[in-house]
C-alpha positions as protocol buffer text, in pm:
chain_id: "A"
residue {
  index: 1
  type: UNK
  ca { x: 9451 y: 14057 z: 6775 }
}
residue {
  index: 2
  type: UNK
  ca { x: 9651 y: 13773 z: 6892 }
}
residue {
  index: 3
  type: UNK
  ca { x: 9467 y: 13415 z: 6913 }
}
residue {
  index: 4
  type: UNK
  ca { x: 9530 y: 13281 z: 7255 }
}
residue {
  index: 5
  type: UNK
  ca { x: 9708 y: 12915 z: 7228 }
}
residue {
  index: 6
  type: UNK
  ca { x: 9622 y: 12593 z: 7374 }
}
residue {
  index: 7
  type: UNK
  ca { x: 9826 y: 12438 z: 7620 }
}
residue {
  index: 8
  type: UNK
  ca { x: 10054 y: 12117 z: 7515 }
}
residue {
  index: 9
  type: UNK
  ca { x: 10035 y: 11809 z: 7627 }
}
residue {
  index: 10
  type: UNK
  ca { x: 10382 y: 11678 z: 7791 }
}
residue {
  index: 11
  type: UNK
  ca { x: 10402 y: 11411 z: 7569 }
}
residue {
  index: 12
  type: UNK
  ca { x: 10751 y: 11279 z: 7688 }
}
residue {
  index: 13
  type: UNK
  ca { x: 10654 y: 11252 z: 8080 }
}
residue {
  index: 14
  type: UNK
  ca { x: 10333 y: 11017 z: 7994 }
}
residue {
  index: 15
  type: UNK
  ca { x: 10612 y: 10819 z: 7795 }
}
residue {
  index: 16
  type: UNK
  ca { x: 10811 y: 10736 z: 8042 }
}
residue {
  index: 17
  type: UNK
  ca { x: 10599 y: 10676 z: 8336 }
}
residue {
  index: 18
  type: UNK
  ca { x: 10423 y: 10398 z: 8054 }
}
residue {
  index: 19
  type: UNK
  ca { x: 10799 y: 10285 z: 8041 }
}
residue {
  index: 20
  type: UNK
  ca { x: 10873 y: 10287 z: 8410 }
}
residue {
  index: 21
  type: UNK
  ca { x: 10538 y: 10114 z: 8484 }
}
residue {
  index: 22
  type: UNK
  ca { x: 10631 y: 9771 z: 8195 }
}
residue {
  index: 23
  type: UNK
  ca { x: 10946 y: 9796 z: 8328 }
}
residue {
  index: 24
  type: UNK
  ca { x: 10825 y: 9694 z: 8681 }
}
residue {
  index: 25
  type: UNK
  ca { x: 10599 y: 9455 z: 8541 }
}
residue {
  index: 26
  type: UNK
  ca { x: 10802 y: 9265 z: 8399 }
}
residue {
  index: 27
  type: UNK
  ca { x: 11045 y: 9251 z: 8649 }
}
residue {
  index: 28
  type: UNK
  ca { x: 10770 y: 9171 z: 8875 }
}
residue {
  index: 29
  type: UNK
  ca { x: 10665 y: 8872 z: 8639 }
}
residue {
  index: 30
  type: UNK
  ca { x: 11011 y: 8719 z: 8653 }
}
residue {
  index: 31
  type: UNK
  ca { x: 11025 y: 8731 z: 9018 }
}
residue {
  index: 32
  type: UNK
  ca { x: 10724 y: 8533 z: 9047 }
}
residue {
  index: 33
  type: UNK
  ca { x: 10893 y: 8323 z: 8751 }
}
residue {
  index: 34
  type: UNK
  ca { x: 11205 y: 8259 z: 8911 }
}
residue {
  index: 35
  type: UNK
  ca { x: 11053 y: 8191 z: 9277 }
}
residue {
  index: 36
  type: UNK
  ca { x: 10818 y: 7873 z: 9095 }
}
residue {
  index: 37
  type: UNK
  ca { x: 11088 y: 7761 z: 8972 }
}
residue {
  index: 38
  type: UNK
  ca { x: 11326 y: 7782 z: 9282 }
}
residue {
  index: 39
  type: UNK
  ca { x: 11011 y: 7633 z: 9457 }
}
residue {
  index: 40
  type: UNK
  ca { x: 10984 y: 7318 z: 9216 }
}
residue {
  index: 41
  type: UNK
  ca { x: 11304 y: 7247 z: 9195 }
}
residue {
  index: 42
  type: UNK
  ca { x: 11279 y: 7215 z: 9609 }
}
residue {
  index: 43
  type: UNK
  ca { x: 10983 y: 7039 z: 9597 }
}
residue {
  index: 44
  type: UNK
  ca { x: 11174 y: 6786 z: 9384 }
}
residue {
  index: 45
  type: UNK
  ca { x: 11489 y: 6828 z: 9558 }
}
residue {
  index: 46
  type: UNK
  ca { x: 11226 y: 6701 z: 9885 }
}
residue {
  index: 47
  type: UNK
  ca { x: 11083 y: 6410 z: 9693 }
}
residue {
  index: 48
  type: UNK
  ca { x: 11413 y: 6264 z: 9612 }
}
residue {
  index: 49
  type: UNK
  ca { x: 11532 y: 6284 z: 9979 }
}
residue {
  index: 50
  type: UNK
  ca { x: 11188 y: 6189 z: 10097 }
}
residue {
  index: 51
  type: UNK
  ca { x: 11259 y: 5913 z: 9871 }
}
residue {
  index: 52
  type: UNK
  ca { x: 11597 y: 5816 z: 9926 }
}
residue {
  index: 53
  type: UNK
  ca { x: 11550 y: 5813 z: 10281 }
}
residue {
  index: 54
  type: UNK
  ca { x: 11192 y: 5599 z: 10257 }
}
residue {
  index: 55
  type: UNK
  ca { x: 11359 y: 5355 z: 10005 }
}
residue {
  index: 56
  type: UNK
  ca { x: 11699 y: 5330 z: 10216 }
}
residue {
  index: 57
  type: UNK
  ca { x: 11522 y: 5283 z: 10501 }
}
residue {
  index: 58
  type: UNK
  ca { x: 11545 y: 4972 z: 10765 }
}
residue {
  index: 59
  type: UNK
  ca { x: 11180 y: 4933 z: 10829 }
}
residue {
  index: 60
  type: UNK
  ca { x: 11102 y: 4860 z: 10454 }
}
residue {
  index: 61
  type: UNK
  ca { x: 11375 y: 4663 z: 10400 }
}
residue {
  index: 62
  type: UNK
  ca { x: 11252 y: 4289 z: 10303 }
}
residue {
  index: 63
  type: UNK
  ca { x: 11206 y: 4026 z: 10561 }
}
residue {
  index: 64
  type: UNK
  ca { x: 10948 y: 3792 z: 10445 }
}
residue {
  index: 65
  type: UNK
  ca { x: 10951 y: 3658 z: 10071 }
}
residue {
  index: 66
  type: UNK
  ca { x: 10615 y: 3472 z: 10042 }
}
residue {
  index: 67
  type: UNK
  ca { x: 10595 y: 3258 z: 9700 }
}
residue {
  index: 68
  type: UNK
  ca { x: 10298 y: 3050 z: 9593 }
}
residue {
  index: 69
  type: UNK
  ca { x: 10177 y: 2837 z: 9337 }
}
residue {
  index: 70
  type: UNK
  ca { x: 10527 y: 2638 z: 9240 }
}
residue {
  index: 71
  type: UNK
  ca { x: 10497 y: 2269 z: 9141 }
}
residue {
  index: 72
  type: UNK
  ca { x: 10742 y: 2243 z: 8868 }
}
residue {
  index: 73
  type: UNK
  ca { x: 10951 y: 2499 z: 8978 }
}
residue {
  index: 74
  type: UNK
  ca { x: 11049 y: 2572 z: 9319 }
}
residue {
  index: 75
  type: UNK
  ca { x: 11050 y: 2834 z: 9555 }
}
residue {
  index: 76
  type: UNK
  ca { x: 11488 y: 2887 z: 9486 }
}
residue {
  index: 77
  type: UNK
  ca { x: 11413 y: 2888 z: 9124 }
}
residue {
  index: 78
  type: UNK
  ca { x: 11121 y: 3142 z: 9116 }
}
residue {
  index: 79
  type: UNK
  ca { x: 11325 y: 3393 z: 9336 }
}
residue {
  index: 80
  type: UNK
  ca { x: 11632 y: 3365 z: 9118 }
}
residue {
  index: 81
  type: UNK
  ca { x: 11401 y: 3507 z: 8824 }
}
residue {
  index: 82
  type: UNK
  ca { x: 11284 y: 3777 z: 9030 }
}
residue {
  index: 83
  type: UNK
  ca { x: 11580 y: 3937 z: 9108 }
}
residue {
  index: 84
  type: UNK
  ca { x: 11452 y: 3985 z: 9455 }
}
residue {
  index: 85
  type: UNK
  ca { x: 11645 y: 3886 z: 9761 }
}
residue {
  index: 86
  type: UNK
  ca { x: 11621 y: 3922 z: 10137 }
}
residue {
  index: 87
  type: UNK
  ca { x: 11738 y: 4264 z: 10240 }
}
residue {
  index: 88
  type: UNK
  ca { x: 11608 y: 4468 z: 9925 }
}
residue {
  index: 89
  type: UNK
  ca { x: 11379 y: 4774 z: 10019 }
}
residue {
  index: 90
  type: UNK
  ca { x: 11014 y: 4662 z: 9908 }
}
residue {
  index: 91
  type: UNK
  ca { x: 10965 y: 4991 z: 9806 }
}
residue {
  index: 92
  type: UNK
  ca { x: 11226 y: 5008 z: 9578 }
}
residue {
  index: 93
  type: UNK
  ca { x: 11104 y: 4646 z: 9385 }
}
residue {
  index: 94
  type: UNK
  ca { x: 10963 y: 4739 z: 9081 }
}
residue {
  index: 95
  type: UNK
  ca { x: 10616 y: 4532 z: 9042 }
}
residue {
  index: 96
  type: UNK
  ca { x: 10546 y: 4551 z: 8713 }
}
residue {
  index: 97
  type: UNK
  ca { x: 10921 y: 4460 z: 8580 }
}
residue {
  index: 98
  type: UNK
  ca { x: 10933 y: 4171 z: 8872 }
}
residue {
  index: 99
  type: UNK
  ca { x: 10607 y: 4025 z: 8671 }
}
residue {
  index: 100
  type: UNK
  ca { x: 10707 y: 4065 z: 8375 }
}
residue {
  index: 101
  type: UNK
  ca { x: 11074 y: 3849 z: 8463 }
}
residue {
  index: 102
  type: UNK
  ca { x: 10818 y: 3550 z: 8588 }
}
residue {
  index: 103
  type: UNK
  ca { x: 10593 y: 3586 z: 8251 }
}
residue {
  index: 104
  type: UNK
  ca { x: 10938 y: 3512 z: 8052 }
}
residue {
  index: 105
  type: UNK
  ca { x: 11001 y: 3215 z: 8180 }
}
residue {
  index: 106
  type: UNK
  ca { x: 10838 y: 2972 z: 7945 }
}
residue {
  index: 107
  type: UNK
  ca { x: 10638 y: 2763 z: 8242 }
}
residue {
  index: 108
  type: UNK
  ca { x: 10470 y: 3062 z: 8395 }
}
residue {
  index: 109
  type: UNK
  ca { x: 10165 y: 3132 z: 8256 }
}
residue {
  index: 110
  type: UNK
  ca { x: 10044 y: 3379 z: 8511 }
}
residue {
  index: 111
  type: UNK
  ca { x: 10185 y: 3597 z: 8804 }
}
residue {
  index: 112
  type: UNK
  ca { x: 10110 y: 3828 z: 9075 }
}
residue {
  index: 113
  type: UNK
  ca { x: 10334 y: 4035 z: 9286 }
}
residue {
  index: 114
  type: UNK
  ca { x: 10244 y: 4258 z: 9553 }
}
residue {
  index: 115
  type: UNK
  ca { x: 10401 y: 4396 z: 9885 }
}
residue {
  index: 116
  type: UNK
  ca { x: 10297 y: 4329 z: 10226 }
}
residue {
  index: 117
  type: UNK
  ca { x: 10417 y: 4665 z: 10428 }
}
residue {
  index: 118
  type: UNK
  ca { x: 10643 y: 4647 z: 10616 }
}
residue {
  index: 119
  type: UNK
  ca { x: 10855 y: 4419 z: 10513 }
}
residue {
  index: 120
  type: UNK
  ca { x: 10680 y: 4153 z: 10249 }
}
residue {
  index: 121
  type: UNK
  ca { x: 10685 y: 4060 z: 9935 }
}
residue {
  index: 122
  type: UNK
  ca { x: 10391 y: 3806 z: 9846 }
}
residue {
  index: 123
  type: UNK
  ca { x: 10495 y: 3615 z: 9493 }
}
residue {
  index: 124
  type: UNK
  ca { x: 10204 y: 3355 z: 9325 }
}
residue {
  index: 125
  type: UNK
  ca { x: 10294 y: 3209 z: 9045 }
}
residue {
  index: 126
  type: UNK
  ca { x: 10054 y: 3019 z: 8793 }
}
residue {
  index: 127
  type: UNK
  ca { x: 10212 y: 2714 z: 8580 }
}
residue {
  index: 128
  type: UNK
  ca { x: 10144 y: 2589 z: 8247 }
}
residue {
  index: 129
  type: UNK
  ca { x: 9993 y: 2229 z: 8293 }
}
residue {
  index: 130
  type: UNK
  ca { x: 10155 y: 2063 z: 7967 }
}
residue {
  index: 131
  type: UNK
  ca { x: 9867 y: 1831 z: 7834 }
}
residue {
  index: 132
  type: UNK
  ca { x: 10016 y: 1632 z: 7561 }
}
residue {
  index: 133
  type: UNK
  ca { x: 10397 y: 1660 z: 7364 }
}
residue {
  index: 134
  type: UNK
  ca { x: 10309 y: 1738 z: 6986 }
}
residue {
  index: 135
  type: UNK
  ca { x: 10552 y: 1719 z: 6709 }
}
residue {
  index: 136
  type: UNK
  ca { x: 10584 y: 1971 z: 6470 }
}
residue {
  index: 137
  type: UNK
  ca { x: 10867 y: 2128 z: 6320 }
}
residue {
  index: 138
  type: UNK
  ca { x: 11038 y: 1960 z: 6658 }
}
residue {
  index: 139
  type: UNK
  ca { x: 10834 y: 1893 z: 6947 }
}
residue {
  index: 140
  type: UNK
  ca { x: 10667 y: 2122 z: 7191 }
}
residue {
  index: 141
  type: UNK
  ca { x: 10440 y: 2111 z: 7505 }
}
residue {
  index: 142
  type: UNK
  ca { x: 10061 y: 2184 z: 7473 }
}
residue {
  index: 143
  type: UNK
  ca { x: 9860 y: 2278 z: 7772 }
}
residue {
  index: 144
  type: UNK
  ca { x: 9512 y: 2245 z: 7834 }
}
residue {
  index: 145
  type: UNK
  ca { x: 9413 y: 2573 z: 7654 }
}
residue {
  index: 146
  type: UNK
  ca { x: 9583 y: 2463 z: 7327 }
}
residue {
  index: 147
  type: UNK
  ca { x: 9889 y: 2656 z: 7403 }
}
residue {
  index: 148
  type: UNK
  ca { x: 10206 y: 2575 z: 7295 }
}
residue {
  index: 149
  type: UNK
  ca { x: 10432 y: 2747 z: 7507 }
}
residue {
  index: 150
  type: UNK
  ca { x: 10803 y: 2572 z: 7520 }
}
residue {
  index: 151
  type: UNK
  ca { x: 10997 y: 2314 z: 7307 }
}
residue {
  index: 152
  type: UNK
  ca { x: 11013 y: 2040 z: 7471 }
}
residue {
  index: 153
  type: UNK
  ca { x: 11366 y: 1896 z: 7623 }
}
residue {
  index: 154
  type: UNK
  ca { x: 11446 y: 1576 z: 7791 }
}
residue {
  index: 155
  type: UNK
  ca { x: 11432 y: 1753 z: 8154 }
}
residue {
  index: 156
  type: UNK
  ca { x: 11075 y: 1792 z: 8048 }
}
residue {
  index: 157
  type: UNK
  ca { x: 10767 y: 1562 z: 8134 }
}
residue {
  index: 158
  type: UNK
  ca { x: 10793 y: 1266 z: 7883 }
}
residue {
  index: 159
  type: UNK
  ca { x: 10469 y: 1069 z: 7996 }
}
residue {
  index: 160
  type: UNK
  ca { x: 10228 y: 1281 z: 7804 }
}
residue {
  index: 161
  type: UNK
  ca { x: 10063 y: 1143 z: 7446 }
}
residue {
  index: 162
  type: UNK
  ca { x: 10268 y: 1206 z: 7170 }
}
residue {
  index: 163
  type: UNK
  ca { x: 10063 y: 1380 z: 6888 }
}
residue {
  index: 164
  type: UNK
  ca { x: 10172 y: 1325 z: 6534 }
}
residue {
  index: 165
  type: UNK
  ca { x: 10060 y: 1485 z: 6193 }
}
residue {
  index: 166
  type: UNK
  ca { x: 9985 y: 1836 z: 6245 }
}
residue {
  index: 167
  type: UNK
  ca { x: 10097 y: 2086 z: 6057 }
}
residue {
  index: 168
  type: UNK
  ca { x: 10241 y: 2426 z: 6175 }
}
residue {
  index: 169
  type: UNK
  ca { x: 9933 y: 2552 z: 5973 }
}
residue {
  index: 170
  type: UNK
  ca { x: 9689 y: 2368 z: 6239 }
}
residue {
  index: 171
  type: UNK
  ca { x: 9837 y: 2534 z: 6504 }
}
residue {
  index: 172
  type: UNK
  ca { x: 10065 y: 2847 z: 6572 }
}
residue {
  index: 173
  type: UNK
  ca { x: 10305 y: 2912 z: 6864 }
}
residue {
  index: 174
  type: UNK
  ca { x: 10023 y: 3154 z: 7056 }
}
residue {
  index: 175
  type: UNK
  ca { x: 9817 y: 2807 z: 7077 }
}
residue {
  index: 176
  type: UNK
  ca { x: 9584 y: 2967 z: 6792 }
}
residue {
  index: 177
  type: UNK
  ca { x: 9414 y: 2693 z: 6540 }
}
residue {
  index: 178
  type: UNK
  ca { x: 9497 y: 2803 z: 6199 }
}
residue {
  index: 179
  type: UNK
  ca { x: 9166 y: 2694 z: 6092 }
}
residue {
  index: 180
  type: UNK
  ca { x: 8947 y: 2854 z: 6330 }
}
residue {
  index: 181
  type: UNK
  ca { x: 9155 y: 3189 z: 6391 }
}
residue {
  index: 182
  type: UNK
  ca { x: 9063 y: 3235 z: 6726 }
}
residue {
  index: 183
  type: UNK
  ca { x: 9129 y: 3050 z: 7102 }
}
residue {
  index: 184
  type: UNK
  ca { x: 8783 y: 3117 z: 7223 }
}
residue {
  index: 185
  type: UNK
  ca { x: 8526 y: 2903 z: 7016 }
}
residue {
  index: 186
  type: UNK
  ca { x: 8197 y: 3064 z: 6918 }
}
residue {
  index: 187
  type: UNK
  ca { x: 7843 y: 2951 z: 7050 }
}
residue {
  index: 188
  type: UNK
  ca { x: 7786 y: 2787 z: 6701 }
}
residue {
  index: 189
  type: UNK
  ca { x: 8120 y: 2621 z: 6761 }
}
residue {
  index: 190
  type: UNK
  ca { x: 8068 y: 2519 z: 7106 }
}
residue {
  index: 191
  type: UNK
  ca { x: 7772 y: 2354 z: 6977 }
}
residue {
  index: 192
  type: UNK
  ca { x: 7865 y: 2166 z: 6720 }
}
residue {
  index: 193
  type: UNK
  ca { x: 8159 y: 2027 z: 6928 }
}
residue {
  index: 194
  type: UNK
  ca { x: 7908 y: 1890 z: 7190 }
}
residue {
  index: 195
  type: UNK
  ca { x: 7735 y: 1714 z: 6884 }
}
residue {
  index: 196
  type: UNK
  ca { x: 8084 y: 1567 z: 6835 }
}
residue {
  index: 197
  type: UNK
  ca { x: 8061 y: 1733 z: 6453 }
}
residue {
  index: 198
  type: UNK
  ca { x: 8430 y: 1797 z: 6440 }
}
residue {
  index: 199
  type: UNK
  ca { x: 8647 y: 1834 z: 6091 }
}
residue {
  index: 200
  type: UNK
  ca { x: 8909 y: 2001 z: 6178 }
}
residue {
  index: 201
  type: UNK
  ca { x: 9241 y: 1788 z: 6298 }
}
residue {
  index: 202
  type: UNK
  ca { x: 9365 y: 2035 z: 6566 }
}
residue {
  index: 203
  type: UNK
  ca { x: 9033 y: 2044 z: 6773 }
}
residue {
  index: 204
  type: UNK
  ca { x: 8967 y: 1667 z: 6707 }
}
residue {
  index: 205
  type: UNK
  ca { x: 9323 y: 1610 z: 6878 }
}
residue {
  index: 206
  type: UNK
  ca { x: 9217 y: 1881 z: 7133 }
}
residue {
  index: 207
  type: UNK
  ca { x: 8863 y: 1727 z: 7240 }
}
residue {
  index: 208
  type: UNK
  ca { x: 9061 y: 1386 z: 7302 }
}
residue {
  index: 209
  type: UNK
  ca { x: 9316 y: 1521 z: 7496 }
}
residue {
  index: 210
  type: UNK
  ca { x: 9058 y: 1711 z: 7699 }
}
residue {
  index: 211
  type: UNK
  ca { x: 8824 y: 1390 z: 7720 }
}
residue {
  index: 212
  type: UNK
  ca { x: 9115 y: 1164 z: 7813 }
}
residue {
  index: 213
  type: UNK
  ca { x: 9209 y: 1450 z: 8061 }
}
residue {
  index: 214
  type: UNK
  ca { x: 8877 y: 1408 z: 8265 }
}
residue {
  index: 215
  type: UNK
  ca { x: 8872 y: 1044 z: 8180 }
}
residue {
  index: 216
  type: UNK
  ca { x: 8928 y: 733 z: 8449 }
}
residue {
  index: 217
  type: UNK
  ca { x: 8886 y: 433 z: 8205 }
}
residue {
  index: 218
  type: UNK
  ca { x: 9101 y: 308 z: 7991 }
}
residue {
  index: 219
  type: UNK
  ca { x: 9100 y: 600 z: 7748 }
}
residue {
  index: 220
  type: UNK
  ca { x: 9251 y: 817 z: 7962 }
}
residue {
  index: 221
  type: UNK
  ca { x: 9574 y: 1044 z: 7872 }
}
residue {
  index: 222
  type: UNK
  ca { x: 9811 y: 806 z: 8108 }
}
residue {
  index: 223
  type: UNK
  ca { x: 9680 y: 497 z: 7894 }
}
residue {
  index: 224
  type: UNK
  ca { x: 9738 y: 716 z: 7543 }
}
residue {
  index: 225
  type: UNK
  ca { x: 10064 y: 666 z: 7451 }
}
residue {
  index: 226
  type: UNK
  ca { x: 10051 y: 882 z: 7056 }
}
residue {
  index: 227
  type: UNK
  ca { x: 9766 y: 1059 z: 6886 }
}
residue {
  index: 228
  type: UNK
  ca { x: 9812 y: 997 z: 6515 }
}
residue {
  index: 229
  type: UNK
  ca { x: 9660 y: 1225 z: 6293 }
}
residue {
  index: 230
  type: UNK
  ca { x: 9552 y: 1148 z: 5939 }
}
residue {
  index: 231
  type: UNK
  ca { x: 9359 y: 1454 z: 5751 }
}
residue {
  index: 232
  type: UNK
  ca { x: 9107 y: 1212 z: 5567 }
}
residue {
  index: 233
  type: UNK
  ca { x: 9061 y: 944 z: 5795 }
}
residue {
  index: 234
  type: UNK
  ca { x: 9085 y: 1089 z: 6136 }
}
residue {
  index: 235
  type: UNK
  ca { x: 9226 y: 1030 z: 6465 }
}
residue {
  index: 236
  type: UNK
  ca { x: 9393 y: 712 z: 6569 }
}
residue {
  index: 237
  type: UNK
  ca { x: 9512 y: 645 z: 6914 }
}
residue {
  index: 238
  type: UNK
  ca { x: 9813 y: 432 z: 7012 }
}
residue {
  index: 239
  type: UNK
  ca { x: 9727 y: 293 z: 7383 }
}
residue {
  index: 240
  type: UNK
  ca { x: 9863 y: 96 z: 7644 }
}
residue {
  index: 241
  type: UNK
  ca { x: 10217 y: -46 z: 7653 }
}
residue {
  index: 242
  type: UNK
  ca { x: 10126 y: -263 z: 7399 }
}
residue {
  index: 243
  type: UNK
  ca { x: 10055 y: 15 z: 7201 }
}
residue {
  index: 244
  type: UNK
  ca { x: 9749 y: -113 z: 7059 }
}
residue {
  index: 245
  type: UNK
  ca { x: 9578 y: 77 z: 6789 }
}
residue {
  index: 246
  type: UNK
  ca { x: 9242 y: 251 z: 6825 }
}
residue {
  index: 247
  type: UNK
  ca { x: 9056 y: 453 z: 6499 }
}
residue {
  index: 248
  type: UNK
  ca { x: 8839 y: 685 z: 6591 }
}
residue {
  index: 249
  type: UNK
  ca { x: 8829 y: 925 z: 6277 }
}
residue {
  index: 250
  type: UNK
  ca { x: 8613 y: 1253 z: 6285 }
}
residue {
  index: 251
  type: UNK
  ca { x: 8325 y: 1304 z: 6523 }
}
residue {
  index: 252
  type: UNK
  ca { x: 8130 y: 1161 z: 6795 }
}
residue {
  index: 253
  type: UNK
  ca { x: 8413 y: 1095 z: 7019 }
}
residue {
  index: 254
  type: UNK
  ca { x: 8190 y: 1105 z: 7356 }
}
residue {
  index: 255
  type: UNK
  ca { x: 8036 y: 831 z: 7197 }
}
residue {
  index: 256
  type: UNK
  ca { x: 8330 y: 596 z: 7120 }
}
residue {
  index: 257
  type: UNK
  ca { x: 8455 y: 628 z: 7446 }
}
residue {
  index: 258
  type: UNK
  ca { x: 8216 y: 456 z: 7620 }
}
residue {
  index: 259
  type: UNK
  ca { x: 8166 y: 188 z: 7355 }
}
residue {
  index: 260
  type: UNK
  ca { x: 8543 y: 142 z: 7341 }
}
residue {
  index: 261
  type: UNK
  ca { x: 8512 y: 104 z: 7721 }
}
residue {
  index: 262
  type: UNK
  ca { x: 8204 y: -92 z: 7672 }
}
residue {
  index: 263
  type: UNK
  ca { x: 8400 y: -339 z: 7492 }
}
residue {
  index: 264
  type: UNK
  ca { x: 8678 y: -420 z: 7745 }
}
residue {
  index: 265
  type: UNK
  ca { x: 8433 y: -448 z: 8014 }
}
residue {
  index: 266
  type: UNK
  ca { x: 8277 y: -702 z: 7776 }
}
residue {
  index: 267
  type: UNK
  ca { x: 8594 y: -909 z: 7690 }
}
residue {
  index: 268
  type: UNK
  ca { x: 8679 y: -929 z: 8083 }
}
residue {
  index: 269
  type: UNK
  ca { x: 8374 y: -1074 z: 8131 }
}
residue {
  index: 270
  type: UNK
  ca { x: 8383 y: -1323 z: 7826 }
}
residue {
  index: 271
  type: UNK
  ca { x: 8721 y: -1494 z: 7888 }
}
residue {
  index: 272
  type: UNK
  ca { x: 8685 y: -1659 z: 7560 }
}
residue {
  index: 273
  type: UNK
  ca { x: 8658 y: -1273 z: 7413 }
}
residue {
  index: 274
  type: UNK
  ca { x: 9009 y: -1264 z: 7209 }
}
residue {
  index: 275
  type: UNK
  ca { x: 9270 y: -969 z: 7292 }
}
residue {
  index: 276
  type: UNK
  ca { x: 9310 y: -747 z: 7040 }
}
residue {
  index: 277
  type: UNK
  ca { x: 9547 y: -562 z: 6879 }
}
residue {
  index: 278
  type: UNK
  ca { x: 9332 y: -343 z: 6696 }
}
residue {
  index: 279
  type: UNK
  ca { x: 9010 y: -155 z: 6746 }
}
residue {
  index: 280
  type: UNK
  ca { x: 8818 y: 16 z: 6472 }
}
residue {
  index: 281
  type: UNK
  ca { x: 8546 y: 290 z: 6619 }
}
residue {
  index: 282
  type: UNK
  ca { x: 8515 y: 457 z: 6305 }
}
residue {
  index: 283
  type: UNK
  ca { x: 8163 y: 355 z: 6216 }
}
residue {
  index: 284
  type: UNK
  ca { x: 7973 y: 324 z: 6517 }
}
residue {
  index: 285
  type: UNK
  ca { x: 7777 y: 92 z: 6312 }
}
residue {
  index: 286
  type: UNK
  ca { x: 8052 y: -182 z: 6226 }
}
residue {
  index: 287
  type: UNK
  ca { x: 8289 y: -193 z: 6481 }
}
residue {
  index: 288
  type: UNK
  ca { x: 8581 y: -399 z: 6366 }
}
residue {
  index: 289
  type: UNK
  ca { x: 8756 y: -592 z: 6650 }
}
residue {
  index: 290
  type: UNK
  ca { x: 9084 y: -733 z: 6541 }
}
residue {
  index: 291
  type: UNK
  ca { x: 9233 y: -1031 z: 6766 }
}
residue {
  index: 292
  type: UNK
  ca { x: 9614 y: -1088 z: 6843 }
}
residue {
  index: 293
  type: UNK
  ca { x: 9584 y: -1432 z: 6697 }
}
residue {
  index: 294
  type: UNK
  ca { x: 9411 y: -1493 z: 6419 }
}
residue {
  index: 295
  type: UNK
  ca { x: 9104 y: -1671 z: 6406 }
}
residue {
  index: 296
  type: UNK
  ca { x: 8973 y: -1917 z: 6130 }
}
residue {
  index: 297
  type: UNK
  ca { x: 8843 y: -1803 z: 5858 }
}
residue {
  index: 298
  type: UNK
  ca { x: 8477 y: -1672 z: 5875 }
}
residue {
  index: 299
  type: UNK
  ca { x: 8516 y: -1613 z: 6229 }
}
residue {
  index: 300
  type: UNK
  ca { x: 8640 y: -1244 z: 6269 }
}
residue {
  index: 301
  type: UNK
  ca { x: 8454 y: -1051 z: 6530 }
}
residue {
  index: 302
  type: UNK
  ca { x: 8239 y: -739 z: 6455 }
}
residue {
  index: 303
  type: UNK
  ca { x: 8041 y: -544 z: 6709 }
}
């Protein structure tokens, strides 16, 4: 007897239609491929006409240029750094490289720029206020922060105190203190300084500057013509036209200003008080006055 045989499977037709069926599959993946892209690339293709058009465009274009905030430098001079003139689409400026162009220019300190839609561009700038001239290597302004930031030239102020005797070790270009290592004092630092327990020459110049900065007497910065440093004994001020000589050394400074003040009030009142041309505050104990003419012997006046 025969055995009756199974039917075979058509192997090649389930082949193919597995074939036919990755074939369209992957045909339909690149047609979805190639649309995204043809659709980004005219979605870009919008955004730069969209662009072009908003940035060429006569209702943006740049009518009002408001500046602020110029005293040394004017309103001509700030513009010219900008790069930004009448006309120019405000959409087009480029904040963030316009600010940066005012921060280079060594008496900004600070700047904002912003636009005013339509047609504005609103500019305030923020100047260095130079405190004293201090000679280092050459010499340089200082502002109020204990900043140097510029070398200072003969179109530059030239009726600030002149310090002398720091080192470039005191004090870096970034307005740092070399001893100290950092711009913003500590609490323990803060009060020490309000004790007037200073040893350090680069904040001892700073706390005069800053007291002869809020000062109206006669220790203010117009009547202190050089700040002369010494490392052991301290501070000494050359003041007036005359340029009389006041020592001050280290510490309590608060303290000799008033006597120092004290004094002068005292010698207007006492015409027979002798002018001086010297002034030692050191020791708030023995206050040496030294006259312009000398007196007899034995007579020499001490506070």
């Amino acid at each position: 007897m025969f055995k009756q045989s199974k039917p075979r499977k058509n192997i090649r037709k389930g082949a193919k239609k597995k074939r036919r069926f990755a074939f369209l599959r992957r045909l339909v993946i690149g047609f979805y491929a190639i649309a995204g892209v043809a659709g980004l690339l005219a979605t870009s293709c919008m955004f730069v006409l969209v662009h072009d058009v908003i940035t060429q465009c006569d209702y943006f274009k740049a009518r009002k240029l408001k500046i602020e905030g110029g005293q040394r430098l004017n309103n001509k001079q700030i513009t010219a750094v900008t790069h930004i003139k009448k006309g120019d689409n405000i959409l087009a400026v480029n904040l963030a490289m316009t600010r940066k162009r005012l921060l280079a220019h060594p008496w900004i300190a600070e700047a904002e720029v912003r636009r005013e839609i339509p047609n504005g561009i609103h500019i305030r700038v923020y100047e260095h206020r130079p405190l004293a001239i201090v000679e280092l290597d050459r010499k340089y302004l200082l502002n109020a922060k204990g900043h140097i930031f510029k070398e200072w030239t003969a179109e530059d102020p030239a009726n600030l105190p002149l310090v002398r005797g720091l080192k470039l070790s005191d004090i870096d270009r970034s307005g740092q203190s070399a001893a100290t290592g950092n711009q913003h004092p500590t609490v323990t630092q803060r009060h020490f300084r309000s004790k007037g327990l200073i040893n350090r020459p680069f904040e001892a110049v700073m706390q005069v500057l800053l007291m002869g900065k809020q000062a109206r007497g006669m220790l203010s910065n117009q009547q202190i013509k050089q700040i002369l440093v010494d490392r052991k004994i301290g501070i000494t001020l050359r003041v007036f036209k005359q340029m009389k000589t006041v020592v001050l050394g280290y510490h309590n400074y608060p303290l000799k200003f008033r006597m120092f003040t004290n004094i002068l009030a005292y010698g207007k009142k006492r015409r027979s008080f002798p002018d001086f041309n010297r002034i030692d505050l050191n020791n708030v104990n023995r206050i040496v006055v030294n006259p312009v003419k000398p007196l007899p012997d034995g007579d020499h006046k001490e506070v």
